[in-house]
N, C-alpha and C positions, 0 to 999 in steps of 0.2 A: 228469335231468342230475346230479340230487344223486350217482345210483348210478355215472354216468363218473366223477364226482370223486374220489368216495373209492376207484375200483379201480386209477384213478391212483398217488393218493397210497399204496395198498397195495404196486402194484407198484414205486414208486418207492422206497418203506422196503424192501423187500425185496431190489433192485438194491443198497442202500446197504450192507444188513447183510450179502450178498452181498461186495462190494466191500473191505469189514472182513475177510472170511474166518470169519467166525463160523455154521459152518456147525450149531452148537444138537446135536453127534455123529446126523445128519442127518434132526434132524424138520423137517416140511414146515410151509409157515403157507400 
């Protein structure tokens, strides 16, 4: 359950940083 959580909250900072437009000149996390 712990491993659902935290790939949530992975994908959801990354929707976020995403959403910023901060695309990092496109490396991937």
């Amino acid at each position: 359950m712990a491993a659902d959580a935290l790939g949530i909250a992975r994908l959801t900072l990354y929707r976020k940083v995403r959403a910023f437009g901060v695309d990092l000149s496109g490396h991937t996390f």
